[in-house]
PDB file as gemmi writes it, atoms N, CA and C in Angstrom:
CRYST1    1.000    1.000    1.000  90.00  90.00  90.00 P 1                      
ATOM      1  N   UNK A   1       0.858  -1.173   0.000  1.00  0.00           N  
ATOM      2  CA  UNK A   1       0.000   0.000   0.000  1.00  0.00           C  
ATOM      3  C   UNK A   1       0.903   1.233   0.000  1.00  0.00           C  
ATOM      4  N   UNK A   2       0.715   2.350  -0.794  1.00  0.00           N  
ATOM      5  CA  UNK A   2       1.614   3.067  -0.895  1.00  0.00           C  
ATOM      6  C   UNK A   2       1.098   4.124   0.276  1.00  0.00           C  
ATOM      7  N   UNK A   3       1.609   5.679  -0.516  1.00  0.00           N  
ATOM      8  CA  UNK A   3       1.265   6.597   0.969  1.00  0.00           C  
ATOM      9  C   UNK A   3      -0.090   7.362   0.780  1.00  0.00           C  
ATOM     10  N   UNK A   4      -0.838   7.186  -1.042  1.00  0.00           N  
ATOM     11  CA  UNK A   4      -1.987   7.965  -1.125  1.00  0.00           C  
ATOM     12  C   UNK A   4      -3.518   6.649  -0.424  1.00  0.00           C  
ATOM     13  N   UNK A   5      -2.810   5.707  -0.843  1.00  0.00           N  
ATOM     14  CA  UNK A   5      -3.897   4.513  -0.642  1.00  0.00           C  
ATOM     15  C   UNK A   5      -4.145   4.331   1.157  1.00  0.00           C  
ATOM     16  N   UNK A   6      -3.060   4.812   2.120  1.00  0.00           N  
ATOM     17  CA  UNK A   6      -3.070   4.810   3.502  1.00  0.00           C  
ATOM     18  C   UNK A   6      -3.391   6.247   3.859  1.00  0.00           C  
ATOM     19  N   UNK A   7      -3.757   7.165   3.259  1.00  0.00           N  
ATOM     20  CA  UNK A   7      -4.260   8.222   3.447  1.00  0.00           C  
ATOM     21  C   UNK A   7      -5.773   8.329   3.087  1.00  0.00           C  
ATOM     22  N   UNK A   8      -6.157   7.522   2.432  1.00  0.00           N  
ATOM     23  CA  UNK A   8      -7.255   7.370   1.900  1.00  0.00           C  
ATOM     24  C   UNK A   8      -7.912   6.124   2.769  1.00  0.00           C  
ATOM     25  N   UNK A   9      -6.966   5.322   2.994  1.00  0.00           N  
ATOM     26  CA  UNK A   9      -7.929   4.130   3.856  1.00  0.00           C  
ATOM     27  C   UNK A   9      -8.031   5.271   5.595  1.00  0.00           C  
ATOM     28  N   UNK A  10      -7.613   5.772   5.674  1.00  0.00           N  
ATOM     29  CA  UNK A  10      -7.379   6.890   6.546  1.00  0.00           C  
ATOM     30  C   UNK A  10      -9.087   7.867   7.036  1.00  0.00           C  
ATOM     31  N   UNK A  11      -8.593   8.427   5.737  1.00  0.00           N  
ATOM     32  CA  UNK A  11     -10.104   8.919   5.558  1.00  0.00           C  
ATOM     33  C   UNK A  11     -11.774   8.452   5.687  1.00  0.00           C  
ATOM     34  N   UNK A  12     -11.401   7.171   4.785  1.00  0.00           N  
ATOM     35  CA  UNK A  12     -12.427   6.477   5.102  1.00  0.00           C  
ATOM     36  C   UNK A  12     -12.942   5.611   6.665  1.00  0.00           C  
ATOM     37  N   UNK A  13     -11.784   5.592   7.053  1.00  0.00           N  
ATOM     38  CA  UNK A  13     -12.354   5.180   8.596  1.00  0.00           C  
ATOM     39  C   UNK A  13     -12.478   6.533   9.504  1.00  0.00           C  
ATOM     40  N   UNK A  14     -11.851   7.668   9.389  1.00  0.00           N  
ATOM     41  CA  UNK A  14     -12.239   8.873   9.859  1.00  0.00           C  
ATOM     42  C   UNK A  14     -13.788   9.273   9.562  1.00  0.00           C  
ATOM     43  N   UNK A  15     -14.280   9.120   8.450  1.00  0.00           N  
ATOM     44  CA  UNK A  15     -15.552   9.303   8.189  1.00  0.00           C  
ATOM     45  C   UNK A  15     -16.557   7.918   8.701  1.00  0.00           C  
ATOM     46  N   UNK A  16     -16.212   7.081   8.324  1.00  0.00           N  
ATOM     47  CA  UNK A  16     -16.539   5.821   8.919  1.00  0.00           C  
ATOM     48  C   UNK A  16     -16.822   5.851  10.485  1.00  0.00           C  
ATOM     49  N   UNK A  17     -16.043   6.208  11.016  1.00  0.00           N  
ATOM     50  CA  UNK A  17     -15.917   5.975  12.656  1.00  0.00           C  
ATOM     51  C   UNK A  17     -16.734   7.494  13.042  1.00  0.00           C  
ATOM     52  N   UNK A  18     -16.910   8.574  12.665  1.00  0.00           N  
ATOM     53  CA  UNK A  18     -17.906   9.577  12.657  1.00  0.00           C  
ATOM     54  C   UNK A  18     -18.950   9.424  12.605  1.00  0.00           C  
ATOM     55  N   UNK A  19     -19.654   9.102  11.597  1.00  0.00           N  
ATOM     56  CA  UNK A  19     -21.115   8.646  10.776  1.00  0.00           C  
ATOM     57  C   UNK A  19     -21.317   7.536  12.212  1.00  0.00           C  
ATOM     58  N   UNK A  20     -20.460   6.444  12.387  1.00  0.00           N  
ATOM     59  CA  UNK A  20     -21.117   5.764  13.433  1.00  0.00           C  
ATOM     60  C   UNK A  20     -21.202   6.231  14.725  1.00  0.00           C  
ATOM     61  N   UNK A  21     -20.575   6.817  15.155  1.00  0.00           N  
ATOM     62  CA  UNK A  21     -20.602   7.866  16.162  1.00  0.00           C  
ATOM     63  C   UNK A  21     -21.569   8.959  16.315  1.00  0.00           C  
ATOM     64  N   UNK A  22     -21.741   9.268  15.297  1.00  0.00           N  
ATOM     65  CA  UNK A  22     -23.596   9.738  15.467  1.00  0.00           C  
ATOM     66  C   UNK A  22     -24.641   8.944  15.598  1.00  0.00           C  
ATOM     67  N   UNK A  23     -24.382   7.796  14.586  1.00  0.00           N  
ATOM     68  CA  UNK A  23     -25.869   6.934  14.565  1.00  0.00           C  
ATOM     69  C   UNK A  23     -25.892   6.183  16.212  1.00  0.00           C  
ATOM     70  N   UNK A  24     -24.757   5.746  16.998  1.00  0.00           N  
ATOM     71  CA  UNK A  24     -24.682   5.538  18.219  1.00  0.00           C  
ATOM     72  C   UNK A  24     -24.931   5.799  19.401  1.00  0.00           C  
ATOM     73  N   UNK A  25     -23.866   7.494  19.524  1.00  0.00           N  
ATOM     74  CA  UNK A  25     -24.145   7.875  20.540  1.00  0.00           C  
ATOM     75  C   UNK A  25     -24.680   9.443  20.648  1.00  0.00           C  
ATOM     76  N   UNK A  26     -24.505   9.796  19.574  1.00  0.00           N  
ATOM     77  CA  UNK A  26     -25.193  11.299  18.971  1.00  0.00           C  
ATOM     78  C   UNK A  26     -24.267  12.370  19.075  1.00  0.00           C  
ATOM     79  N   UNK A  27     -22.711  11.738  18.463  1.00  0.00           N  
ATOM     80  CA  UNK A  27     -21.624  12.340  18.278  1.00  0.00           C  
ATOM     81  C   UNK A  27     -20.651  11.899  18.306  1.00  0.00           C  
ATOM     82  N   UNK A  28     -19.617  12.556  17.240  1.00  0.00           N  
ATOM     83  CA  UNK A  28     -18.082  11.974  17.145  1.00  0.00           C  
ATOM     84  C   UNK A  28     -17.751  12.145  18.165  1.00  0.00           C  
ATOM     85  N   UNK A  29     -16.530  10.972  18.214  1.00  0.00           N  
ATOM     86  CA  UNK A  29     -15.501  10.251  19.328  1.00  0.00           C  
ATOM     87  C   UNK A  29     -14.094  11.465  18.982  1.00  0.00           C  
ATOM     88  N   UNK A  30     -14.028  12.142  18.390  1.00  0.00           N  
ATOM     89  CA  UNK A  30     -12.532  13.405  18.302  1.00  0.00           C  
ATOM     90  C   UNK A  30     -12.069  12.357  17.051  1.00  0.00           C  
ATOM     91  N   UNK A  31     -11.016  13.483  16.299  1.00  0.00           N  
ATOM     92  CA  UNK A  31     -10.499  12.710  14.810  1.00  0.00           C  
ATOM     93  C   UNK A  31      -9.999  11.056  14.981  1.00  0.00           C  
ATOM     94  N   UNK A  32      -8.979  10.770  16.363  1.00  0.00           N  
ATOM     95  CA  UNK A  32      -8.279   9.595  16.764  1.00  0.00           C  
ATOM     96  C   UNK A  32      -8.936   8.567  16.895  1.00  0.00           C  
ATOM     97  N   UNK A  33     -10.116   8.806  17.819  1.00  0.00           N  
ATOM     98  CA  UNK A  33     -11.249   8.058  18.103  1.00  0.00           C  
ATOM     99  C   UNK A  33     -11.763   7.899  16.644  1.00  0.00           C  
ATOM    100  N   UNK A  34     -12.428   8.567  15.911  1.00  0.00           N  
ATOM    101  CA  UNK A  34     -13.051   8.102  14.910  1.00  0.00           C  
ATOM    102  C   UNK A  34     -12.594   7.133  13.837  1.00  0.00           C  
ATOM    103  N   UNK A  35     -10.791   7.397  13.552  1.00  0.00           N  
ATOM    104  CA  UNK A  35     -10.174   6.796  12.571  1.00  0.00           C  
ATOM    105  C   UNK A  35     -10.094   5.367  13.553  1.00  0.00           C  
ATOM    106  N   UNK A  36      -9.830   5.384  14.705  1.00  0.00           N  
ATOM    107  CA  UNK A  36      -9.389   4.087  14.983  1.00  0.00           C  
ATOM    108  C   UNK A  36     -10.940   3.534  14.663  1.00  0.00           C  
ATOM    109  N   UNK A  37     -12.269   3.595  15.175  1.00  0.00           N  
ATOM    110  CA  UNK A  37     -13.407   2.918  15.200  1.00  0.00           C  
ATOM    111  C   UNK A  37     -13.712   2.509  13.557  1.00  0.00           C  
ATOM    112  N   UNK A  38     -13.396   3.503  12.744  1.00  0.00           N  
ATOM    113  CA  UNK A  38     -13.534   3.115  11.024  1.00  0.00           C  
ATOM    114  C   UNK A  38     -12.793   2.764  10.864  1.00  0.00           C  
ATOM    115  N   UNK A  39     -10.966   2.119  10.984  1.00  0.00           N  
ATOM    116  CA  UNK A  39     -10.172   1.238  10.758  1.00  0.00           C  
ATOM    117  C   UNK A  39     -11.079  -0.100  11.228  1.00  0.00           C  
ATOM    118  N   UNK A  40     -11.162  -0.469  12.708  1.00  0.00           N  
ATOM    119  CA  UNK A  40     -11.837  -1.632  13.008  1.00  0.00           C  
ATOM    120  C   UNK A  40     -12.410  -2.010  12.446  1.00  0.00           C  
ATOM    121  N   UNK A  41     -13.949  -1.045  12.301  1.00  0.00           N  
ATOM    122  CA  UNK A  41     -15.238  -1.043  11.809  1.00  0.00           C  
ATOM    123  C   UNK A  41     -14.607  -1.707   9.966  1.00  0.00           C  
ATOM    124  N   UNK A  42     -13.713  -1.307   9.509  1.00  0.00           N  
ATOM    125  CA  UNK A  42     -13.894  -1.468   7.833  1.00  0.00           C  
ATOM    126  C   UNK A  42     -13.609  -3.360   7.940  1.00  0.00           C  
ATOM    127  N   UNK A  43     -13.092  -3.693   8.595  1.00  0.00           N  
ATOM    128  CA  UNK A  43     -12.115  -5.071   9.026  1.00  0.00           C  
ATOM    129  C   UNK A  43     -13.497  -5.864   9.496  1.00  0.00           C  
ATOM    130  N   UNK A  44     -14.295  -5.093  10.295  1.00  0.00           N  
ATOM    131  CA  UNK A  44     -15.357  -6.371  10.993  1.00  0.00           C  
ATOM    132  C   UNK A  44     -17.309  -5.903   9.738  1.00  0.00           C  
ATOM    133  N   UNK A  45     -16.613  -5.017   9.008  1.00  0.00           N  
ATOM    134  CA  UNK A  45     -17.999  -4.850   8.365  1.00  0.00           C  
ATOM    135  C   UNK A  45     -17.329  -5.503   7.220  1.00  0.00           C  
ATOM    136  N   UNK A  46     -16.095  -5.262   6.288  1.00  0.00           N  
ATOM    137  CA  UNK A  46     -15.737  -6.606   4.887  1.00  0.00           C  
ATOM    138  C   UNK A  46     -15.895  -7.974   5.574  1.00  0.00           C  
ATOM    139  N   UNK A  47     -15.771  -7.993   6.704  1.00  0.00           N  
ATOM    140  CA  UNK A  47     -16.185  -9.913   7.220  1.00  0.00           C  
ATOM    141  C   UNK A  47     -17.458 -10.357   6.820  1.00  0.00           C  
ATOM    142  N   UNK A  48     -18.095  -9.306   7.831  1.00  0.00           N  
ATOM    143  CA  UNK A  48     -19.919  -9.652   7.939  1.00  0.00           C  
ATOM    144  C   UNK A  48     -20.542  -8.958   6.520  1.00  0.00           C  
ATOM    145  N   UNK A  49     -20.408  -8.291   5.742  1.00  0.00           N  
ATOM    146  CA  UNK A  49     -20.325  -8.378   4.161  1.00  0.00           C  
ATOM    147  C   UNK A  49     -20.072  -9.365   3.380  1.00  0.00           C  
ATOM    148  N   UNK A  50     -19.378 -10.540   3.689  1.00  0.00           N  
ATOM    149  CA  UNK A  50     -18.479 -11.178   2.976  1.00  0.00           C  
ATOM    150  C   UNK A  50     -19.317 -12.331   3.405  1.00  0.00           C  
ATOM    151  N   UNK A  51     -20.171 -12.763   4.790  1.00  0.00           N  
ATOM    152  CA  UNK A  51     -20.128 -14.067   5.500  1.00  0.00           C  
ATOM    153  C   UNK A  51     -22.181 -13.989   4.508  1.00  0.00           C  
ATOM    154  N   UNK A  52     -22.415 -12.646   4.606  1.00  0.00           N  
ATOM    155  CA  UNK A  52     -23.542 -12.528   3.628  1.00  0.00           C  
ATOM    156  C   UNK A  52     -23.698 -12.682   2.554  1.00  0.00           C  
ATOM    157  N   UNK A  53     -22.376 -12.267   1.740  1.00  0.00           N  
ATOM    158  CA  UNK A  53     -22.275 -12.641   0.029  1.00  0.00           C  
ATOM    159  C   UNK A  53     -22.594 -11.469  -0.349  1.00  0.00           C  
ATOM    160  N   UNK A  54     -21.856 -10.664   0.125  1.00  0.00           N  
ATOM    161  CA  UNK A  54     -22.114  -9.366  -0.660  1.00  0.00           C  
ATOM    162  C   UNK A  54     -20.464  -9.028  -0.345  1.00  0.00           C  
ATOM    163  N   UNK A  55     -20.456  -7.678  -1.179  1.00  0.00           N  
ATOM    164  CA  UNK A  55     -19.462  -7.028  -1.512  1.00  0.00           C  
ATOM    165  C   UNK A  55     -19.557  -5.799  -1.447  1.00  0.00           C  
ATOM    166  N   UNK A  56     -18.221  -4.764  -1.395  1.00  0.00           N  
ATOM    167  CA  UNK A  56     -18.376  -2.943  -1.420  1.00  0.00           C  
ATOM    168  C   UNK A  56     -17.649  -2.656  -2.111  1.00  0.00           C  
ATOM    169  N   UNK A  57     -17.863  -2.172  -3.215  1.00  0.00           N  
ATOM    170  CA  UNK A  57     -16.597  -1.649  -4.000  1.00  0.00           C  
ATOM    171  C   UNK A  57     -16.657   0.003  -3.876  1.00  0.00           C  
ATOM    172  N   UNK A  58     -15.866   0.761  -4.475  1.00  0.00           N  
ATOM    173  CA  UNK A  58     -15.470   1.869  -4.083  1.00  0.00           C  
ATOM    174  C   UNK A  58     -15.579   2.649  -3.093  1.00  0.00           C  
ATOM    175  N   UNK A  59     -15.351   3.989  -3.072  1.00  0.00           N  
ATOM    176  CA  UNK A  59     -15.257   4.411  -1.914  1.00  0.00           C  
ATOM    177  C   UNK A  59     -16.518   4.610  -1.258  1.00  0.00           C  
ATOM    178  N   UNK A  60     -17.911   4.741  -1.876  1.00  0.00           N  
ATOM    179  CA  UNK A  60     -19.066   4.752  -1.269  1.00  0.00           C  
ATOM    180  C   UNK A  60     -19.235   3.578  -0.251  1.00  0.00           C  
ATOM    181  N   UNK A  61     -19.013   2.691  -1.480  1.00  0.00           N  
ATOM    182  CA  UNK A  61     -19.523   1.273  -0.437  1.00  0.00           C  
ATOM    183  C   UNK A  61     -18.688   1.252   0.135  1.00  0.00           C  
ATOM    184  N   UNK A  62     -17.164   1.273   0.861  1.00  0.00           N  
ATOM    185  CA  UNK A  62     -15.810   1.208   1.694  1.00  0.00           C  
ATOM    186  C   UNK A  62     -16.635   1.699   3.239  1.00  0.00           C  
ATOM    187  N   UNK A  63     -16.872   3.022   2.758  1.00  0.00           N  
ATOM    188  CA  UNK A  63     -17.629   3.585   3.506  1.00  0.00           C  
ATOM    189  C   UNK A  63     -18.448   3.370   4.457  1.00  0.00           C  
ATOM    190  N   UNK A  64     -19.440   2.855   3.359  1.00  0.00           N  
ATOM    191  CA  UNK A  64     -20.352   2.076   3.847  1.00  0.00           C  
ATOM    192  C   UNK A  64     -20.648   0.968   4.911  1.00  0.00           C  
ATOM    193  N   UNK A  65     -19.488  -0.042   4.349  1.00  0.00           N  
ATOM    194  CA  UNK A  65     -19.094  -1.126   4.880  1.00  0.00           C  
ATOM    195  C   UNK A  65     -18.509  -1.223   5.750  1.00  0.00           C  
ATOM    196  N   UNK A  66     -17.355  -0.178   6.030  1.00  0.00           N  
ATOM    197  CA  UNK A  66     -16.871   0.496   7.534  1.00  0.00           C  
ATOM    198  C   UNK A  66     -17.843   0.918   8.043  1.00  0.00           C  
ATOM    199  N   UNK A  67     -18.686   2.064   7.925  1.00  0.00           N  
ATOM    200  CA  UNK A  67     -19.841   2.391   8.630  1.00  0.00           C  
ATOM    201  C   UNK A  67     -20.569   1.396   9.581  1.00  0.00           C  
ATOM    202  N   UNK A  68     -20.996   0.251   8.853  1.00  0.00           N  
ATOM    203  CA  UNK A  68     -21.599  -0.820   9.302  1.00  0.00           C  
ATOM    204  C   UNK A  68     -20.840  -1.621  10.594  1.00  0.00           C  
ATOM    205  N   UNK A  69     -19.485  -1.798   9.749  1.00  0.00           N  
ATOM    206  CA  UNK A  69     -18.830  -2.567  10.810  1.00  0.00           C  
ATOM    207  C   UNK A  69     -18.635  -2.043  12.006  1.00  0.00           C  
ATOM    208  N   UNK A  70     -18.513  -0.471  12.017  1.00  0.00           N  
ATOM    209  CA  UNK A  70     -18.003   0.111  13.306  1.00  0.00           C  
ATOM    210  C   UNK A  70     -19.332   0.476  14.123  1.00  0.00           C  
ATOM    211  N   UNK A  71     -20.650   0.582  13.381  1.00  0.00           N  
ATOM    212  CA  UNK A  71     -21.708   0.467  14.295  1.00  0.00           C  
ATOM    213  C   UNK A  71     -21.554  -0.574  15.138  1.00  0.00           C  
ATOM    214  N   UNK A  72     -21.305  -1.834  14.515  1.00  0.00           N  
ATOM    215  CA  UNK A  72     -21.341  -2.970  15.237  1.00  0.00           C  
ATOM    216  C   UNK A  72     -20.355  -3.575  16.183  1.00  0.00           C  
ATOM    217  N   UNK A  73     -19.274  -2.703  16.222  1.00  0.00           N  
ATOM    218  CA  UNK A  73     -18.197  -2.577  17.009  1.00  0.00           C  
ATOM    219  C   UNK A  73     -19.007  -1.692  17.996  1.00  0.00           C  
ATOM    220  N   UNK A  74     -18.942  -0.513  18.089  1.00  0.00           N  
ATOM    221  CA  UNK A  74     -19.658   0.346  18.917  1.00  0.00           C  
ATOM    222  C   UNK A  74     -21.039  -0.638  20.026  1.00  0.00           C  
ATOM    223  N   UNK A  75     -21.498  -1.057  18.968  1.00  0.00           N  
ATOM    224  CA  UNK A  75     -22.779  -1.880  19.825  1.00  0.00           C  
ATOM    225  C   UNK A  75     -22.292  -2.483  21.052  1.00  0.00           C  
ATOM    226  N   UNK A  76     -21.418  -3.609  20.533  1.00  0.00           N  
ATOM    227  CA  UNK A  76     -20.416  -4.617  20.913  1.00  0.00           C  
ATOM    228  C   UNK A  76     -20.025  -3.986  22.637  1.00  0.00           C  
ATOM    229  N   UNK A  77     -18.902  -2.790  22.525  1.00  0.00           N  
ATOM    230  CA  UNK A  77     -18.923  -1.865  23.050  1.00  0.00           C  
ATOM    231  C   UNK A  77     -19.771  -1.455  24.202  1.00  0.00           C  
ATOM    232  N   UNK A  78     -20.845  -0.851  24.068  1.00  0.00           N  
ATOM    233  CA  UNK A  78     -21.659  -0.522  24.729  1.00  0.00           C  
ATOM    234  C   UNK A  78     -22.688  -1.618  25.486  1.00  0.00           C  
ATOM    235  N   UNK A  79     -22.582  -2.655  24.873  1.00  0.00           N  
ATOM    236  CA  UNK A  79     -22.850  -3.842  25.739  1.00  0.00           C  
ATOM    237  C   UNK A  79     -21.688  -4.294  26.891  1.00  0.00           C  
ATOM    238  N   UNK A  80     -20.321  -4.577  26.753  1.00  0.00           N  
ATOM    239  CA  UNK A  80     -19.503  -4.852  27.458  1.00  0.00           C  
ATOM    240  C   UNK A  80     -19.486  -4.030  27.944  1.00  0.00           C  
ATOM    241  N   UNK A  81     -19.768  -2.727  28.379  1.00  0.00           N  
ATOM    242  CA  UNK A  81     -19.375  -1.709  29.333  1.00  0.00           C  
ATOM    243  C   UNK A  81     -20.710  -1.842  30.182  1.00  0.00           C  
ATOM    244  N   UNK A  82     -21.775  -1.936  29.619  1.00  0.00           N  
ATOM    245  CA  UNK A  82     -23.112  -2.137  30.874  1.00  0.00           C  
ATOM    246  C   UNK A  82     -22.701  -3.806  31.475  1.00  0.00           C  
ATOM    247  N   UNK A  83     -22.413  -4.218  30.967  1.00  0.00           N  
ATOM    248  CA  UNK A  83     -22.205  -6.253  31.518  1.00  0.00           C  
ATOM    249  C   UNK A  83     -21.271  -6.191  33.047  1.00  0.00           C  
TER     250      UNK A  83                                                      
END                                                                             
């Protein structure tokens, strides 16, 4: 991966980990917080994408698919902290 493609997978979990951070808790986690939750989130939403038979191609669906995953990280989350 060079240095535009890690700037860009970058982005997309920055936006990724935002977007879920609203739909969650009704606001971003600060830039650090967000990129780390859309890094995760892109890793556990191409799984559960993948275990469905579906796919994301470009940056919408990347997005997307991080989006998803890091909701479900977040969920995850917020269950182990009430348990």
């Amino acid at each position: 991966m060079d240095i535009t493609g890690l700037v860009i997978f970058l982005i997309i979990g920055a936006i990724a980990g935002w977007l879920a951070g609203n739909i969650m808790k009704g606001g971003g986690l600060g830039l650090l917080g967000n990129i780390v939750i859309g890094v995760v989130g892109a890793f556990i939403g191409g799984f559960l994408l993948g275990v469905l038979g579906l796919s994301a191609t470009g940056i919408i669906g990347s997005i997307i698919s991080a989006t998803i995953g890091a909701v479900v990280l977040l969920f995850l989350i917020g269950v182990l902290k009430k348990a």
